[in-house]
N, CA, C and O atoms as a CHARMM CRD file, in Angstrom:
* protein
*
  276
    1    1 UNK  N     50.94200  17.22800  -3.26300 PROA 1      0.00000
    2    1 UNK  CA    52.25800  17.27500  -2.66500 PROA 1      0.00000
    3    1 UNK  C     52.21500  16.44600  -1.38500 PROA 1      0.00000
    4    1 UNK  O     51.31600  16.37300  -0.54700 PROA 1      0.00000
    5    2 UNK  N     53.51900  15.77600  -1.44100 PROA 2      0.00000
    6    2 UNK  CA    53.74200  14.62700   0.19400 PROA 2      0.00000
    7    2 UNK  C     54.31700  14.78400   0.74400 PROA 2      0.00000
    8    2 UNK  O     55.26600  14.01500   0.58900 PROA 2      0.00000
    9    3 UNK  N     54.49300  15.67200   1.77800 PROA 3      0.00000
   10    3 UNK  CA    55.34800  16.15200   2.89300 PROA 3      0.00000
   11    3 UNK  C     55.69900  15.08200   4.05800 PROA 3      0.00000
   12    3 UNK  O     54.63800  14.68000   4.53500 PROA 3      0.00000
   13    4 UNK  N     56.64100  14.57700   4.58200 PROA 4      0.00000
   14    4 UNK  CA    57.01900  13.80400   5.54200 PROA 4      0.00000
   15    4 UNK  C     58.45600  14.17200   6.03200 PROA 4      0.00000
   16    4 UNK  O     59.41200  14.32500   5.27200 PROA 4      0.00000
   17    5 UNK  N     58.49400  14.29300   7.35800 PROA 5      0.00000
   18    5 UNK  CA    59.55300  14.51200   8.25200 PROA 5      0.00000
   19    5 UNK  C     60.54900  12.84000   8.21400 PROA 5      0.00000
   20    5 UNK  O     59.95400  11.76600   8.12400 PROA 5      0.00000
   21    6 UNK  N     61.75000  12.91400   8.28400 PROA 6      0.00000
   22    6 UNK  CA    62.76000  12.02300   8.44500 PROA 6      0.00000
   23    6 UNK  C     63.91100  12.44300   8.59700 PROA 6      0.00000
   24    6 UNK  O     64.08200  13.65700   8.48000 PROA 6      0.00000
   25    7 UNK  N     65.21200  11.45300   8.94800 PROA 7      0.00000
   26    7 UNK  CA    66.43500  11.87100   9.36900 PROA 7      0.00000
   27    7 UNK  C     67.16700  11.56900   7.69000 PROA 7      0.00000
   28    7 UNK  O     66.78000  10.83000   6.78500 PROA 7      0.00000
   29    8 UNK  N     68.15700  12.33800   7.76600 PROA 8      0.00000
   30    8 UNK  CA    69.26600  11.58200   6.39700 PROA 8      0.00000
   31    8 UNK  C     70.51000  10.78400   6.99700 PROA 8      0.00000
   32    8 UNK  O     70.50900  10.83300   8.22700 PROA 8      0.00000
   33    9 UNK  N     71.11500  10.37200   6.68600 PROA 9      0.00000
   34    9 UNK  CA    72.43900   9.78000   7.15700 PROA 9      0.00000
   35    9 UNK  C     73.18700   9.68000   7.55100 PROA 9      0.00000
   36    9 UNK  O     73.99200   8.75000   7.59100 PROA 9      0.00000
   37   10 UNK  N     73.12100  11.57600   8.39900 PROA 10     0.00000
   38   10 UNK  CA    74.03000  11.83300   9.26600 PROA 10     0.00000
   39   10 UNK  C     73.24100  11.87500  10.35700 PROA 10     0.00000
   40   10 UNK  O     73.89100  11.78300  11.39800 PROA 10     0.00000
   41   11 UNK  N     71.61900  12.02000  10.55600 PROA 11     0.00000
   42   11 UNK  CA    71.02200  12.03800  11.72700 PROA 11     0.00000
   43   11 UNK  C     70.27900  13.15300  11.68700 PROA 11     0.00000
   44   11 UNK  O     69.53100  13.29300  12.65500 PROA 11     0.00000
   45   12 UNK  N     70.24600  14.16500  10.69600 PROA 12     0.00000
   46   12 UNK  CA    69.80400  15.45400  10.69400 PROA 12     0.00000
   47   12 UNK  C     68.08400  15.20600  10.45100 PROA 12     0.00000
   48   12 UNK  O     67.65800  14.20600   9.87300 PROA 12     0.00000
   49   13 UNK  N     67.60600  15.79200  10.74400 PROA 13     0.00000
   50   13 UNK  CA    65.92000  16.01600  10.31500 PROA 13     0.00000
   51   13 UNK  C     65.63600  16.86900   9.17100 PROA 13     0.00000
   52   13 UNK  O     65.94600  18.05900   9.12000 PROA 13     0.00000
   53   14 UNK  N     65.09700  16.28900   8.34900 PROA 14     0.00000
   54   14 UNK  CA    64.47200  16.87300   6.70400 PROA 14     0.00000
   55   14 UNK  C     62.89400  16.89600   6.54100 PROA 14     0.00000
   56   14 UNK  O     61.91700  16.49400   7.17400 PROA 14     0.00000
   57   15 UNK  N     63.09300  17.41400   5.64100 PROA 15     0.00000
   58   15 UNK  CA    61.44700  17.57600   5.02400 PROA 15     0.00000
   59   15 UNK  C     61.63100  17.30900   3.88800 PROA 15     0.00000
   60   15 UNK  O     62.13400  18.08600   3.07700 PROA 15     0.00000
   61   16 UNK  N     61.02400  15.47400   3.50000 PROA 16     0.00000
   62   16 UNK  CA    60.78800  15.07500   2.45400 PROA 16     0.00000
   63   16 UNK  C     59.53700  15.87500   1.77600 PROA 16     0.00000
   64   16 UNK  O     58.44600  16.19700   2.24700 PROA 16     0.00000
   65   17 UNK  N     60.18100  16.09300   0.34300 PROA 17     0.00000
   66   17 UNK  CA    58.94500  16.58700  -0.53600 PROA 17     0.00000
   67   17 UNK  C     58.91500  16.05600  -1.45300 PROA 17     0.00000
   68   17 UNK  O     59.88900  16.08000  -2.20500 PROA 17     0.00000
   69   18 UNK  N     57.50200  15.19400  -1.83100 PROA 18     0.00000
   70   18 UNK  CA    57.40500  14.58100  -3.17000 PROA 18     0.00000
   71   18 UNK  C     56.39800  15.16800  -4.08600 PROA 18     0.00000
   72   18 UNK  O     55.28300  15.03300  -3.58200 PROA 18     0.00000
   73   19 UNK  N     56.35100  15.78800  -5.27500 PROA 19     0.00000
   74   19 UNK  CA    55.23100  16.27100  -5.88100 PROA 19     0.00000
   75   19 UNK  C     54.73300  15.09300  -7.27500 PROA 19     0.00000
   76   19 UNK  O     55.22500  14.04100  -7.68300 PROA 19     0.00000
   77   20 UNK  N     53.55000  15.90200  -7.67800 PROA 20     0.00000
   78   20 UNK  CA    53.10200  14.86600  -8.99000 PROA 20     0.00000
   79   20 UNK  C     53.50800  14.92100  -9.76900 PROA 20     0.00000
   80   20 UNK  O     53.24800  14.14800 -10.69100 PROA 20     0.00000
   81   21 UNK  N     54.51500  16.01300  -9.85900 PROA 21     0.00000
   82   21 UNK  CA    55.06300  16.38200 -11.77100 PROA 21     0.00000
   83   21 UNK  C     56.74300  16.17000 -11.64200 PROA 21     0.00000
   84   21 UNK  O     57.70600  16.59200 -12.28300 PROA 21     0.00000
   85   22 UNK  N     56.60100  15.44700 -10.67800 PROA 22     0.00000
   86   22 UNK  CA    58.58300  14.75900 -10.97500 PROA 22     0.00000
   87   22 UNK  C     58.75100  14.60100  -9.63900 PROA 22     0.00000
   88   22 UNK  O     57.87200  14.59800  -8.77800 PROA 22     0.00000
   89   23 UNK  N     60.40500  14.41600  -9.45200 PROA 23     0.00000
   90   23 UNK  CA    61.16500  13.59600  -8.93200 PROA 23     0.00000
   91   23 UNK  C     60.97700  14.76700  -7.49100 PROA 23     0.00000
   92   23 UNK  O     60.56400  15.92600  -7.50300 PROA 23     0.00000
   93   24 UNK  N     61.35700  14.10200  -6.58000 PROA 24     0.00000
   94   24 UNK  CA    61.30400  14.70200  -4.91800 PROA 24     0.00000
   95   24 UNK  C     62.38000  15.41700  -4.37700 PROA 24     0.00000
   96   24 UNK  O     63.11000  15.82000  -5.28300 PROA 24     0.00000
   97   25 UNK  N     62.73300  15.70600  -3.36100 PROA 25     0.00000
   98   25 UNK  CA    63.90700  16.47300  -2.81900 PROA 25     0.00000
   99   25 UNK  C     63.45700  16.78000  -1.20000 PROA 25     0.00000
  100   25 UNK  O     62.29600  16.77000  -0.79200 PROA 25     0.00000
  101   26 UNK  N     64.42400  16.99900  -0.55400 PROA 26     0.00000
  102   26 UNK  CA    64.34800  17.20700   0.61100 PROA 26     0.00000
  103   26 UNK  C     65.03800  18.59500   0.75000 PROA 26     0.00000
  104   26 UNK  O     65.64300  19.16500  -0.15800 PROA 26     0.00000
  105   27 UNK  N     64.81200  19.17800   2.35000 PROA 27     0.00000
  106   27 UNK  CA    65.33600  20.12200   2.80900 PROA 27     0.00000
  107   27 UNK  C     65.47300  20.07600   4.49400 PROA 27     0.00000
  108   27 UNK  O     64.55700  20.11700   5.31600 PROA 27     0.00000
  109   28 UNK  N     66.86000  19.98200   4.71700 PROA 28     0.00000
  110   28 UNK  CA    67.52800  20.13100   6.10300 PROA 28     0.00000
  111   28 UNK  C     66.36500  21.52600   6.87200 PROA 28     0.00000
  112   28 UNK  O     66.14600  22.66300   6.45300 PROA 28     0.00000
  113   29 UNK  N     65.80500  20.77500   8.15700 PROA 29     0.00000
  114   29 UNK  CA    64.94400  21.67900   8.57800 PROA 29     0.00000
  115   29 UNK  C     65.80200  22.62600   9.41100 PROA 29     0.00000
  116   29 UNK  O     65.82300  23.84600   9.25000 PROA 29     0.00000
  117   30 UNK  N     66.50500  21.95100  10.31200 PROA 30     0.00000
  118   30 UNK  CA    67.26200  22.60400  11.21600 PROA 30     0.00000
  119   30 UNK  C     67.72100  24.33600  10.67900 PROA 30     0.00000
  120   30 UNK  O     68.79700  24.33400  10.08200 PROA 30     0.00000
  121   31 UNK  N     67.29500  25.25700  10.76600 PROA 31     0.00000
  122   31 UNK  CA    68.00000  26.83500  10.22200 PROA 31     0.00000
  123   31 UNK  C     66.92400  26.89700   9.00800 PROA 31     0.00000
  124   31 UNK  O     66.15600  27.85600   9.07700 PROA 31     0.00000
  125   32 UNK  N     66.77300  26.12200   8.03500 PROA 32     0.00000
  126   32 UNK  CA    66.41800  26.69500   7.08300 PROA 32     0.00000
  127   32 UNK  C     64.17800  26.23400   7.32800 PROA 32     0.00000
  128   32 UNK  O     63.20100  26.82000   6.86100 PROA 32     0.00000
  129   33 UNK  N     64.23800  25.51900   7.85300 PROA 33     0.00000
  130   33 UNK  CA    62.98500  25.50500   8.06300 PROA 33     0.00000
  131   33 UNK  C     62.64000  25.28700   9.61200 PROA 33     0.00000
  132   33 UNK  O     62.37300  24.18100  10.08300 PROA 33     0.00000
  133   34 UNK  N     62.68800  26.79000  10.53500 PROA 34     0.00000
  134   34 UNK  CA    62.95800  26.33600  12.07900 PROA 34     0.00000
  135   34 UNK  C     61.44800  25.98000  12.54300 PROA 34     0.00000
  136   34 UNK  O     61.44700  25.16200  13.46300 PROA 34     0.00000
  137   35 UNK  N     60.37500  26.33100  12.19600 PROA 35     0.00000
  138   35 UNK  CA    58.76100  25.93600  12.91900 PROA 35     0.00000
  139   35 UNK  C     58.38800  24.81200  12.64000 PROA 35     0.00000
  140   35 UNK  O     57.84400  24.12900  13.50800 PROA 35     0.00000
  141   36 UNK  N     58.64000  24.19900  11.00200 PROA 36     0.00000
  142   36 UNK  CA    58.56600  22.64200  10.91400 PROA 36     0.00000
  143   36 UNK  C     59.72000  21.79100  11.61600 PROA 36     0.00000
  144   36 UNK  O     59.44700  20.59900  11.75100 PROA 36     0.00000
  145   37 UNK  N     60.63700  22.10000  11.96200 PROA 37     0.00000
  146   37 UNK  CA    61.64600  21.73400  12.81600 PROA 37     0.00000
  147   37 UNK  C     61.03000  21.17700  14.04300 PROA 37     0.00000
  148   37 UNK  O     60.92400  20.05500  14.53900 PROA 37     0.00000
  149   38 UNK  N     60.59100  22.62600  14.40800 PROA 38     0.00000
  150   38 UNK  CA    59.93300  22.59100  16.51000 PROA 38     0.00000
  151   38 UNK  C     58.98400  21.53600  16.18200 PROA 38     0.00000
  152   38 UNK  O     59.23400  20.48700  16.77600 PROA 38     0.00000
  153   39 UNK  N     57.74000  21.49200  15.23800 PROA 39     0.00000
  154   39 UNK  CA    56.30800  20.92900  15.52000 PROA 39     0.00000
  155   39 UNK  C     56.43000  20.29200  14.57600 PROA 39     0.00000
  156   39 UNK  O     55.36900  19.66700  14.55500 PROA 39     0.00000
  157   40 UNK  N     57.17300  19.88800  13.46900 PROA 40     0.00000
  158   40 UNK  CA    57.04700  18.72200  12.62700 PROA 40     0.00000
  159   40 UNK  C     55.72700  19.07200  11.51700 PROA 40     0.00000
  160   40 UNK  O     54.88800  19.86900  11.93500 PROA 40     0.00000
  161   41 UNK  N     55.56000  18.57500  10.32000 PROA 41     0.00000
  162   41 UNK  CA    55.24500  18.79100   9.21400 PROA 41     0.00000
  163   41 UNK  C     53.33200  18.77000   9.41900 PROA 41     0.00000
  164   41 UNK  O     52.50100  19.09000   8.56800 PROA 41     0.00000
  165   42 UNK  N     53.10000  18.30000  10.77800 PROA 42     0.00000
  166   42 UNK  CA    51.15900  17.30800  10.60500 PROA 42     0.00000
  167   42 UNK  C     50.68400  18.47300  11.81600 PROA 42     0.00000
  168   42 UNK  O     49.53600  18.59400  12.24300 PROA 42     0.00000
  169   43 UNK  N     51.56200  19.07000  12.12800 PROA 43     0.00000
  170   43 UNK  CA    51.25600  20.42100  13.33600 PROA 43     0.00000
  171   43 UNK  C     50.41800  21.18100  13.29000 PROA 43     0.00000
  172   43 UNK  O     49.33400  21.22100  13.87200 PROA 43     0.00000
  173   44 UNK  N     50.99000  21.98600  12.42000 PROA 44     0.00000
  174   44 UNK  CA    50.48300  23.25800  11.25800 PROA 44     0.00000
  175   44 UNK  C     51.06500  22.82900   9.96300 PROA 44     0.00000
  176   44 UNK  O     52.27200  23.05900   9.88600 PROA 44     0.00000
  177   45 UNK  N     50.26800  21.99400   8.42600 PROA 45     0.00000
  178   45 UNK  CA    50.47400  21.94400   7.89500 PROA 45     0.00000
  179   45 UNK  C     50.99600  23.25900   6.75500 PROA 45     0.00000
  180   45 UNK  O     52.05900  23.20900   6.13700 PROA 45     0.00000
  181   46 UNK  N     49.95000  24.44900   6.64900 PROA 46     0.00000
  182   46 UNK  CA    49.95300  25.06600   6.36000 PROA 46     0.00000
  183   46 UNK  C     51.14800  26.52300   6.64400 PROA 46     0.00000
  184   46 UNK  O     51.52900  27.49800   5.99700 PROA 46     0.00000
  185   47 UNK  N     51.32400  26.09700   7.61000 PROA 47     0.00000
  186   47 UNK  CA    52.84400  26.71100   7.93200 PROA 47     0.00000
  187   47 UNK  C     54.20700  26.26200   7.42600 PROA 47     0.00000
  188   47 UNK  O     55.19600  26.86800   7.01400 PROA 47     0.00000
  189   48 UNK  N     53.86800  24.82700   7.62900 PROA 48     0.00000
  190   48 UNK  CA    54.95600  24.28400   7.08200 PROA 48     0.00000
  191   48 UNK  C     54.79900  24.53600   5.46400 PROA 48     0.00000
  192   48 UNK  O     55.66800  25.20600   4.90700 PROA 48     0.00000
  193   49 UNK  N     53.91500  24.11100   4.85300 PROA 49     0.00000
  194   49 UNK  CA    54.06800  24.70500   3.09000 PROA 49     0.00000
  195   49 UNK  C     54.05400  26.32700   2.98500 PROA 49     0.00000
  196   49 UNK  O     53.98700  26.68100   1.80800 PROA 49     0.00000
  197   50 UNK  N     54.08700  27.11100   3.65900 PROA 50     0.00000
  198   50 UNK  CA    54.25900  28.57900   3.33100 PROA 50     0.00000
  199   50 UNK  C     55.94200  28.41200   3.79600 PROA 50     0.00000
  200   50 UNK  O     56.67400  29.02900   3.02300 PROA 50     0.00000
  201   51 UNK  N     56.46200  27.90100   4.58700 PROA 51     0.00000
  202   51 UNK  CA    57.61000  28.07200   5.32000 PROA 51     0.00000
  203   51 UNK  C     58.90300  27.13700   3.84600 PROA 51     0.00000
  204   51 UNK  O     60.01600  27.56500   3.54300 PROA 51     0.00000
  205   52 UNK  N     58.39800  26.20600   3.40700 PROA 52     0.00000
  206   52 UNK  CA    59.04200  25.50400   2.21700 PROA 52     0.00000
  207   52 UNK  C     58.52300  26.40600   0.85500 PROA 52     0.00000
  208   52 UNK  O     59.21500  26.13600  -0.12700 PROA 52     0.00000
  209   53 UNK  N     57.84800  27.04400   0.68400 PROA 53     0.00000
  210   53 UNK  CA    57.55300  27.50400  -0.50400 PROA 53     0.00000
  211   53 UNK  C     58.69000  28.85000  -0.64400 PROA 53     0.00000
  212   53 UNK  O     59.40200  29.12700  -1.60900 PROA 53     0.00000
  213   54 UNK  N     58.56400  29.59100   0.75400 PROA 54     0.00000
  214   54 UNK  CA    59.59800  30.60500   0.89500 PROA 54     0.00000
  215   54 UNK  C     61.00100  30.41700   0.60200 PROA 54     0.00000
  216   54 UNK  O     61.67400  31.13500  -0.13700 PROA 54     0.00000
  217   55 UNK  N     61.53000  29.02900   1.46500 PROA 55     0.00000
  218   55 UNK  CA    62.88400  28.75000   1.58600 PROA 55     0.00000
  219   55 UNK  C     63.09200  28.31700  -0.26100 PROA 55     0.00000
  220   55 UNK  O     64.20400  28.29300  -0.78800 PROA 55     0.00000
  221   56 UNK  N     62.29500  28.12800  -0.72300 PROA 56     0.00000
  222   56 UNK  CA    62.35100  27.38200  -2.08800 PROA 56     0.00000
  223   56 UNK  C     62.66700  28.36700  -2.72700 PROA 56     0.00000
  224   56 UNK  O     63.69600  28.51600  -3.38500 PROA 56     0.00000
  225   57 UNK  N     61.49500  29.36700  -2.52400 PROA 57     0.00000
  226   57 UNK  CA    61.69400  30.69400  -3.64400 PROA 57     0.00000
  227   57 UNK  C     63.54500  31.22700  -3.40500 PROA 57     0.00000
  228   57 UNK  O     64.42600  31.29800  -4.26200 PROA 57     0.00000
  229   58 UNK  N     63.60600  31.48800  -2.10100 PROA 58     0.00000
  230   58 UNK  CA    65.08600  32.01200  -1.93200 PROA 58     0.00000
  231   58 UNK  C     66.12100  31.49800  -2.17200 PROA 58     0.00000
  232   58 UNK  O     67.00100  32.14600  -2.74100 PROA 58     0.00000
  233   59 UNK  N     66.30800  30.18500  -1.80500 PROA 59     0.00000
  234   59 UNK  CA    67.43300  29.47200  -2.01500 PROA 59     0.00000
  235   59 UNK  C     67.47800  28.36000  -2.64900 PROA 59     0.00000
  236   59 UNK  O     68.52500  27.74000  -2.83700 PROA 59     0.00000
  237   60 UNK  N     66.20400  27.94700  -3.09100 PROA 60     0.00000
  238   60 UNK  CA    66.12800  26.45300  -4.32200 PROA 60     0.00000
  239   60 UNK  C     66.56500  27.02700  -5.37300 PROA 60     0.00000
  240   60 UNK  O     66.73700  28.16500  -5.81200 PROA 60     0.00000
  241   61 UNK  N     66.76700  25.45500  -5.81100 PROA 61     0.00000
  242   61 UNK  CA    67.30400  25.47900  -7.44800 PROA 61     0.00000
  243   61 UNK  C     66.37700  25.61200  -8.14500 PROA 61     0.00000
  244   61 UNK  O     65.31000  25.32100  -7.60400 PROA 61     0.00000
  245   62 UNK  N     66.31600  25.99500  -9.32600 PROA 62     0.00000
  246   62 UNK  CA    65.37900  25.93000 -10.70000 PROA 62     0.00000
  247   62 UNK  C     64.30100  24.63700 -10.44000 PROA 62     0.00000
  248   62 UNK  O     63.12600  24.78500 -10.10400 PROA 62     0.00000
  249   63 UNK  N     64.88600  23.51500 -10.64200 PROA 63     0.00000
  250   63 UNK  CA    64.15900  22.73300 -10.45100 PROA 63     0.00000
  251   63 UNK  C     63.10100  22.23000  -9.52200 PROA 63     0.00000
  252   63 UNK  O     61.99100  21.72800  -9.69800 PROA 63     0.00000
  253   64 UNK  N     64.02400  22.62000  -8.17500 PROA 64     0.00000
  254   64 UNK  CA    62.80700  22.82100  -6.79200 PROA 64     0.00000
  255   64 UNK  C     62.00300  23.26900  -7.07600 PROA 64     0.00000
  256   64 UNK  O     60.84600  22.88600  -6.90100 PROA 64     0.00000
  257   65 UNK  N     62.51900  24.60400  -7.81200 PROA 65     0.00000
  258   65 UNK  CA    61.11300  25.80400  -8.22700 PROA 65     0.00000
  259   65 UNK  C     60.34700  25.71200  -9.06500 PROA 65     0.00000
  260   65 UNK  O     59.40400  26.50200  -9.11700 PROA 65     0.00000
  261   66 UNK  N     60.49500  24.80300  -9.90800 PROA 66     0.00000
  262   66 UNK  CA    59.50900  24.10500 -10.92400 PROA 66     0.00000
  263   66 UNK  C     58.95300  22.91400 -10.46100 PROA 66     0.00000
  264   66 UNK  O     57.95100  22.41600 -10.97400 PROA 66     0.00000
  265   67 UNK  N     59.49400  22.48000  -9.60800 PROA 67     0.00000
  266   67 UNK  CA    58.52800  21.25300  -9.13400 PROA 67     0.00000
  267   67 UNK  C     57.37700  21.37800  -7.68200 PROA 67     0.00000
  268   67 UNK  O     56.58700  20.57400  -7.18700 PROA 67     0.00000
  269   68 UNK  N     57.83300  23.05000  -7.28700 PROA 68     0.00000
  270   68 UNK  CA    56.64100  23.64700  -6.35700 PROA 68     0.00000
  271   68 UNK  C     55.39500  24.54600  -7.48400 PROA 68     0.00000
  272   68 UNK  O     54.35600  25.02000  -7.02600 PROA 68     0.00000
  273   69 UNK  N     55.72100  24.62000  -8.75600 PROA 69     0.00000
  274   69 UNK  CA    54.67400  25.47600  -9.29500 PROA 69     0.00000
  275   69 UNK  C     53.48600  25.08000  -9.32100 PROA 69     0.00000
  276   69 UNK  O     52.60200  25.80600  -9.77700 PROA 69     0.00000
């Protein structure tokens, strides 16, 4: 998995996620991921993937959730 911090098009900060078994997706850090937000994705890596695995389980789609298995 390839985690990288960037803005989208309105200026907001995301957490690019790319895995090996398909296509990528991002997630608006701001609220839904607030510690990778503060310290960014290379901080505490391991926070940050417990902190996206959570937001995934709760509020991703099917597919998010198949492409974190």
């Amino acid at each position: 998995m390839n985690l990288k911090i960037a803005r989208d098009m309105n200026g907001n900060k995301i957490l690019k996620v790319k895995t090996q078994n398909g296509r990528g997706f991002s997630v608006q850090t701001l609220g839904n991921l607030p510690e990778t937000h503060r310290n960014g994705e290379h901080i505490d890596a391991q926070a940050t993937i417990k902190e996206l695995y959570n937001h995934v389980r709760e509020y991703g789609t099917s597919k998010q959730q198949d492409a974190l298995k």
